[in-house]
ChimeraX commands (.cxc) that place a marker at each C-alpha (Angstrom):
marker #1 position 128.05,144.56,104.52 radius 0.5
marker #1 position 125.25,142.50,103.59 radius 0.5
marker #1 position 125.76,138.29,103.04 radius 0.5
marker #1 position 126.22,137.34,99.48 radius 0.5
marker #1 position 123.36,134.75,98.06 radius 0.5
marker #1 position 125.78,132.19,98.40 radius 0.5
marker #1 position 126.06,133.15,102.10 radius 0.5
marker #1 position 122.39,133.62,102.46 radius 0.5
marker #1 position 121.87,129.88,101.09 radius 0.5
marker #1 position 124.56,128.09,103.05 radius 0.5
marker #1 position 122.56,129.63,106.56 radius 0.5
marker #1 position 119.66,128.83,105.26 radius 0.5
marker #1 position 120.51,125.58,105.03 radius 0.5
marker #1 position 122.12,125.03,108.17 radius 0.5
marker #1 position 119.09,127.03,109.52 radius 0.5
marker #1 position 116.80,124.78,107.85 radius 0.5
marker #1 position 118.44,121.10,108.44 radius 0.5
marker #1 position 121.31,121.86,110.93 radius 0.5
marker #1 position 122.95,119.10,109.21 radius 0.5
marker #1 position 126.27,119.93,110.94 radius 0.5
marker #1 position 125.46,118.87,114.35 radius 0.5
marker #1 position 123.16,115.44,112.77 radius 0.5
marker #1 position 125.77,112.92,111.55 radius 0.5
marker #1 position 122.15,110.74,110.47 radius 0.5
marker #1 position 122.13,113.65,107.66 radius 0.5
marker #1 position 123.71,113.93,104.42 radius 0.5
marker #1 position 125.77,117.85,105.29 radius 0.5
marker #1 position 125.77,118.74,101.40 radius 0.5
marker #1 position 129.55,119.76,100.37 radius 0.5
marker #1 position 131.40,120.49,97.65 radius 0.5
marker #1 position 132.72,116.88,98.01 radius 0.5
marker #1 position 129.00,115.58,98.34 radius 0.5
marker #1 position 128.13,117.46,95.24 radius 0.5
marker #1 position 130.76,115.59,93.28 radius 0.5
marker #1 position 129.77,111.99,93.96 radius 0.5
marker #1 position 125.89,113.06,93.64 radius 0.5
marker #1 position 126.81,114.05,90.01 radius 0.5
marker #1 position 128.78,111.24,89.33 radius 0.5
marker #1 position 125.24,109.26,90.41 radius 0.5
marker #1 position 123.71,111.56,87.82 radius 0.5
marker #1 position 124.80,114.80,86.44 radius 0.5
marker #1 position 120.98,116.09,87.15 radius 0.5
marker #1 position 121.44,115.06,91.16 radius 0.5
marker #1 position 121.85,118.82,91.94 radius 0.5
marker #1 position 120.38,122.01,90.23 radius 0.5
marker #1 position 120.99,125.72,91.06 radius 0.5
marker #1 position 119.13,128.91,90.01 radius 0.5
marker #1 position 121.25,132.11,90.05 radius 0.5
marker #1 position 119.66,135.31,89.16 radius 0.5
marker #1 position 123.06,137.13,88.00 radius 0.5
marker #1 position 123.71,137.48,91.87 radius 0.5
marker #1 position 124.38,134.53,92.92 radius 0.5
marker #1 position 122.24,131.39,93.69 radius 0.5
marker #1 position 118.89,131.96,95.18 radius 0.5
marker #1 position 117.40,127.85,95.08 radius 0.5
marker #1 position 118.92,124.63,95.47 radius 0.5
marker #1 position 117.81,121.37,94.59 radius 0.5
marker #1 position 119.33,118.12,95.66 radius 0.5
marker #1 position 117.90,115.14,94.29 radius 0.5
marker #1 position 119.60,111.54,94.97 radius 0.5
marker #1 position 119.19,108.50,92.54 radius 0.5
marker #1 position 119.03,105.16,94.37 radius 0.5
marker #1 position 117.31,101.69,94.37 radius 0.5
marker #1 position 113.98,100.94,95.52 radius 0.5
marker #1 position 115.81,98.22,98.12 radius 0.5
marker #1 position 117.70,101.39,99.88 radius 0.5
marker #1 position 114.57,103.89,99.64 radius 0.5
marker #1 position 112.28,100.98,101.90 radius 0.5
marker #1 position 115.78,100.68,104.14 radius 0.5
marker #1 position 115.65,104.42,104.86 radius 0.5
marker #1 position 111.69,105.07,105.06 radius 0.5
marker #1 position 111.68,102.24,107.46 radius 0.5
marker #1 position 114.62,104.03,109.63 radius 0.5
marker #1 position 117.23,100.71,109.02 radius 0.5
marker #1 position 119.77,103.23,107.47 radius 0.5
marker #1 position 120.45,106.72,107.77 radius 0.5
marker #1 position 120.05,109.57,105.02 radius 0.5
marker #1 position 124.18,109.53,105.37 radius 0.5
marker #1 position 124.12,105.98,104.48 radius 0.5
marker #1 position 121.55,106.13,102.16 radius 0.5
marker #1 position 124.16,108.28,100.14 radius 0.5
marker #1 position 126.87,106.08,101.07 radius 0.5
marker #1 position 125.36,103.14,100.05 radius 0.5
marker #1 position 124.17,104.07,96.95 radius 0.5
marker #1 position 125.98,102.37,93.58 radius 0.5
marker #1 position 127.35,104.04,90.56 radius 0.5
marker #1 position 126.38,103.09,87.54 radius 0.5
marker #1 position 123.52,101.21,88.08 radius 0.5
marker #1 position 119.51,101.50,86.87 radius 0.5
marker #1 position 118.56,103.50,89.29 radius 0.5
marker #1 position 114.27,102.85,90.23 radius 0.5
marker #1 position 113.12,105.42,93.07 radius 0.5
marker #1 position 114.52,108.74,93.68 radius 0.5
marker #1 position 115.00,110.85,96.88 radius 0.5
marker #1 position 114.24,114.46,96.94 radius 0.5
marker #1 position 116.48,115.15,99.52 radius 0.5
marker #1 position 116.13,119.03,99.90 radius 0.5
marker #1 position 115.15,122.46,98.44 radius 0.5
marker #1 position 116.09,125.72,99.29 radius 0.5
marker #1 position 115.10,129.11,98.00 radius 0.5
marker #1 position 115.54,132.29,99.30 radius 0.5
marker #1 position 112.73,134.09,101.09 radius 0.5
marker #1 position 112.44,136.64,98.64 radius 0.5
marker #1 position 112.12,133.79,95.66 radius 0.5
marker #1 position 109.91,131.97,97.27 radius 0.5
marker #1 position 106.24,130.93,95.90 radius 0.5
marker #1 position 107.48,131.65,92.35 radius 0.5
marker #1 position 107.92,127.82,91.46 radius 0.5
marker #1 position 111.74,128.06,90.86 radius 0.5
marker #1 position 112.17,125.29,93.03 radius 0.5
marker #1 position 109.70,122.94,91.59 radius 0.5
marker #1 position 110.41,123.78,87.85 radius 0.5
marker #1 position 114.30,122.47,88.83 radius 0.5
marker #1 position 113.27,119.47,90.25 radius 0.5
marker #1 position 110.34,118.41,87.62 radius 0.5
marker #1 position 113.70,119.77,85.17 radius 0.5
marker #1 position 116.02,117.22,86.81 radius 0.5
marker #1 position 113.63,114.37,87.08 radius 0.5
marker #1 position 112.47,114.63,83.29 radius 0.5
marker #1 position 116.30,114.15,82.71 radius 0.5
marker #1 position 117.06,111.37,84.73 radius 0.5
marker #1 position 113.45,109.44,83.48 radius 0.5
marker #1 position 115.11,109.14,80.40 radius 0.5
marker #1 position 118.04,106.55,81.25 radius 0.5
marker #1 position 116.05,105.47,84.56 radius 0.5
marker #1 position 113.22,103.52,85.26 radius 0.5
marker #1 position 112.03,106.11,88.22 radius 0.5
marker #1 position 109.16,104.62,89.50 radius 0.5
marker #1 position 108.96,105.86,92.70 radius 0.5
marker #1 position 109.63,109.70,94.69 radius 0.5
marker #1 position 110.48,109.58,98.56 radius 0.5
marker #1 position 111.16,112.13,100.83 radius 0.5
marker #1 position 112.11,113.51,104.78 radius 0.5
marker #1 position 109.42,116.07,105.96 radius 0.5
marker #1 position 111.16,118.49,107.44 radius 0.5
marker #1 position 108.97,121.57,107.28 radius 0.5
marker #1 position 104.84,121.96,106.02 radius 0.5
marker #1 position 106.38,124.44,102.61 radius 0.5
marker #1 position 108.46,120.67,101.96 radius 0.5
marker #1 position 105.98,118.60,102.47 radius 0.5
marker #1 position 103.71,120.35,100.13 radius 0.5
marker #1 position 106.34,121.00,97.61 radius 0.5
marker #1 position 107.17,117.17,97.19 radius 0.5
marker #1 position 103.31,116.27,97.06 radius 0.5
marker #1 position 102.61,118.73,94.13 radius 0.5
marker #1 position 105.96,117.50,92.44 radius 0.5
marker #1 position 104.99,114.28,92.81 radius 0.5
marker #1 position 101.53,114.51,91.52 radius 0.5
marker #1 position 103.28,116.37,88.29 radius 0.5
marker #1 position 105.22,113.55,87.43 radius 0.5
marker #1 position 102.59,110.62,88.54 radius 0.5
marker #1 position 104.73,109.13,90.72 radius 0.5
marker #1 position 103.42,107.76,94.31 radius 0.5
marker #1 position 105.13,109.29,97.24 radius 0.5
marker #1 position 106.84,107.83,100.26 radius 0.5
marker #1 position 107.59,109.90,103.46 radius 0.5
marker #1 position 109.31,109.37,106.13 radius 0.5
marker #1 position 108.37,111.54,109.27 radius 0.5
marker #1 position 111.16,113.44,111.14 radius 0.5
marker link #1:1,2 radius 0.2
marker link #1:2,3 radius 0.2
marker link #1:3,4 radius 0.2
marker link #1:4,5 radius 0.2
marker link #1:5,6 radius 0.2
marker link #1:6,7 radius 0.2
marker link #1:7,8 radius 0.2
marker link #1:8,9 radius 0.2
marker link #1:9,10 radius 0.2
marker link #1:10,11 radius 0.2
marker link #1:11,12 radius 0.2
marker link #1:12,13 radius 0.2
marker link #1:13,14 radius 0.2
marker link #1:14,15 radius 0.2
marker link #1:15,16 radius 0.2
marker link #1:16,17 radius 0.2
marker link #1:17,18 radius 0.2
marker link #1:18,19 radius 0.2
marker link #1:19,20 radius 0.2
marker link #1:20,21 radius 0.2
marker link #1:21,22 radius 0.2
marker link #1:22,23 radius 0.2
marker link #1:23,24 radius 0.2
marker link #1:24,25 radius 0.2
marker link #1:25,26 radius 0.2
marker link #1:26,27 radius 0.2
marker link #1:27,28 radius 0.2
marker link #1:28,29 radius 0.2
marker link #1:29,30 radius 0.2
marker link #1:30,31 radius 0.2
marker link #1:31,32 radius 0.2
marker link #1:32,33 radius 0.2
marker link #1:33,34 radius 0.2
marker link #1:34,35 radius 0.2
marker link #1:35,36 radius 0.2
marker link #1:36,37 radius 0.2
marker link #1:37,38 radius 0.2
marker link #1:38,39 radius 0.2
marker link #1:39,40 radius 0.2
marker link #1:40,41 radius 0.2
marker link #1:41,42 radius 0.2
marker link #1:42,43 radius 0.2
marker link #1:43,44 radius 0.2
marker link #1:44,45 radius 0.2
marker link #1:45,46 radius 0.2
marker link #1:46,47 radius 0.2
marker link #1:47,48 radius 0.2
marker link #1:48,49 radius 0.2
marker link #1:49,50 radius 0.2
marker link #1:50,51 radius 0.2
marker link #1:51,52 radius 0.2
marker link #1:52,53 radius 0.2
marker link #1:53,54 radius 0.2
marker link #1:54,55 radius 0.2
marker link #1:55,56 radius 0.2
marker link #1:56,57 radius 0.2
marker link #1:57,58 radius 0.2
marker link #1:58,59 radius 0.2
marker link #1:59,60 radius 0.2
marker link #1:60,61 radius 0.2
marker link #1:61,62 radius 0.2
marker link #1:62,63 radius 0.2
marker link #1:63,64 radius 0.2
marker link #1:64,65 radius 0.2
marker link #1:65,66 radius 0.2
marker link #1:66,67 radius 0.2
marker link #1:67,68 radius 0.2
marker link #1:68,69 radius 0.2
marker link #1:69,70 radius 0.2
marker link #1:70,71 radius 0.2
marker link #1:71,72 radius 0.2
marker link #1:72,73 radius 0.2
marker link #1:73,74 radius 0.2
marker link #1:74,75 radius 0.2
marker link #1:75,76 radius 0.2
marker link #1:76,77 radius 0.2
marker link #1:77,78 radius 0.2
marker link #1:78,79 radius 0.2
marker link #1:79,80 radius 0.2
marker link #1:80,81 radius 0.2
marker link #1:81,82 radius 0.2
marker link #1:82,83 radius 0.2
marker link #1:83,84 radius 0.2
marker link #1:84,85 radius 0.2
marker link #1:85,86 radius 0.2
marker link #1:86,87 radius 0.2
marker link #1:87,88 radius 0.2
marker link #1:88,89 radius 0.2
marker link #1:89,90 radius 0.2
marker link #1:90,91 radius 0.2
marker link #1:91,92 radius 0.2
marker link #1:92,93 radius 0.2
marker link #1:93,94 radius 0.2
marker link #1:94,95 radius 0.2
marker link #1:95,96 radius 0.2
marker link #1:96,97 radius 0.2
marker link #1:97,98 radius 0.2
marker link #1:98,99 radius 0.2
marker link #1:99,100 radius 0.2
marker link #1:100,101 radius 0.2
marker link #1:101,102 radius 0.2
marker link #1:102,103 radius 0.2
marker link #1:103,104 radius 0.2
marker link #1:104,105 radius 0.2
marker link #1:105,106 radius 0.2
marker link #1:106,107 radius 0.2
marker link #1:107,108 radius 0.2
marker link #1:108,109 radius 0.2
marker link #1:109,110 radius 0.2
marker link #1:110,111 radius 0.2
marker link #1:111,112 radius 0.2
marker link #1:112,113 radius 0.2
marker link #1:113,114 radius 0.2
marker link #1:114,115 radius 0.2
marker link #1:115,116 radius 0.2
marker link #1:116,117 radius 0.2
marker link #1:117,118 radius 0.2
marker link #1:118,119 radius 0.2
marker link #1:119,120 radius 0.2
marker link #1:120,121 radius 0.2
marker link #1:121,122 radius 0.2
marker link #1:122,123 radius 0.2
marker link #1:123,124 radius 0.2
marker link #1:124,125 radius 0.2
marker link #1:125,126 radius 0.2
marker link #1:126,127 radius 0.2
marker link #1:127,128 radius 0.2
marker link #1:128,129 radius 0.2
marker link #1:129,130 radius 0.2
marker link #1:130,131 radius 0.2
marker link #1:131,132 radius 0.2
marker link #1:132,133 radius 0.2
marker link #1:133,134 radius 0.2
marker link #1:134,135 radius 0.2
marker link #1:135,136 radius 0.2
marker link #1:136,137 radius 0.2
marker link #1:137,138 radius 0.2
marker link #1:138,139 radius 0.2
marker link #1:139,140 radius 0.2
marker link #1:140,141 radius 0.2
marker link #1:141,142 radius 0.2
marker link #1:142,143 radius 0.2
marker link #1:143,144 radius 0.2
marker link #1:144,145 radius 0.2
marker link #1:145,146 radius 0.2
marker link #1:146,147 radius 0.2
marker link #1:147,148 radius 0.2
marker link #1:148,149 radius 0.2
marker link #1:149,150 radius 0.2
marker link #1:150,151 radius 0.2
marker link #1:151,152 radius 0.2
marker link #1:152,153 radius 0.2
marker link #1:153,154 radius 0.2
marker link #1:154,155 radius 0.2
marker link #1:155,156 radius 0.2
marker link #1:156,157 radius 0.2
marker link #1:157,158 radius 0.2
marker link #1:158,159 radius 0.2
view
């Protein structure tokens, strides 16, 4: 029997970040997905095509103070999470990962819910900057064009 989409994304995740076996890495659970939302409501997205999700979008909310901590390796992605406040003005934003499914790919699903999530949180947050972990070339590309979209300047911090 064939995996589910839902299958399909949680291996490709673990495939792409092997978060399990990295406790410097934010593993993305169903208890990680709560307290992202409670950041912001936009923090993750989902496209489903009737079958099940085929992209994933995880975008974390934080402080400009935390995002120089963690591109300068003083804190952890983990902790970057951790640390991050509720209910606060929140003034750089991490795009912490994107997944799509092979087949999805190079259609711009990704992309459209991330520039989709950002436009929301611009509204109540004074986003003025985008940083990122480059963890493959397709990411690294993918944050520069998203980026670019939204005029933000983008920090990266190298695996």
């Amino acid at each position: 029997m064939p995996l589910s989409n839902y299958e399909r994304m949680i291996k490709l995740a673990d495939d792409s970040f092997a978060a399990k076996s990295d406790p410097d890495q934010l593993d993305v659970d169903q208890e990680v997905i709560e307290r992202l939302q409670k950041i912001h409501p936009d923090s993750v997205s989902e496209y489903d095509d009737g079958n099940g999700p085929v992209a994933w979008v995880v975008l974390l909310p934080t402080t400009f103070a935390l995002m120089q901590q963690f591109l300068d390796k003083e804190i952890t992605e983990r902790e970057l999470y951790d640390l991050t406040p509720f209910n606060i003005t929140y003034d750089a934003l991490y795009l912490c990962s994107a997944l799509v499914l092979d087949e999805y790919r190079r259609k711009g699903i990704a992309k459209r819910l991330a520039l989709e999530a950002i436009a929301k949180m611009r509204r109540n947050h004074p986003i003025k900057a985008l940083f990122v972990w480059v963890f493959s070339h397709e990411g690294d590309l993918a944050s520069a064009t998203i980026a670019a979209e939204v005029s933000l300047p983008l920090y990266k911090r190298l695996k």
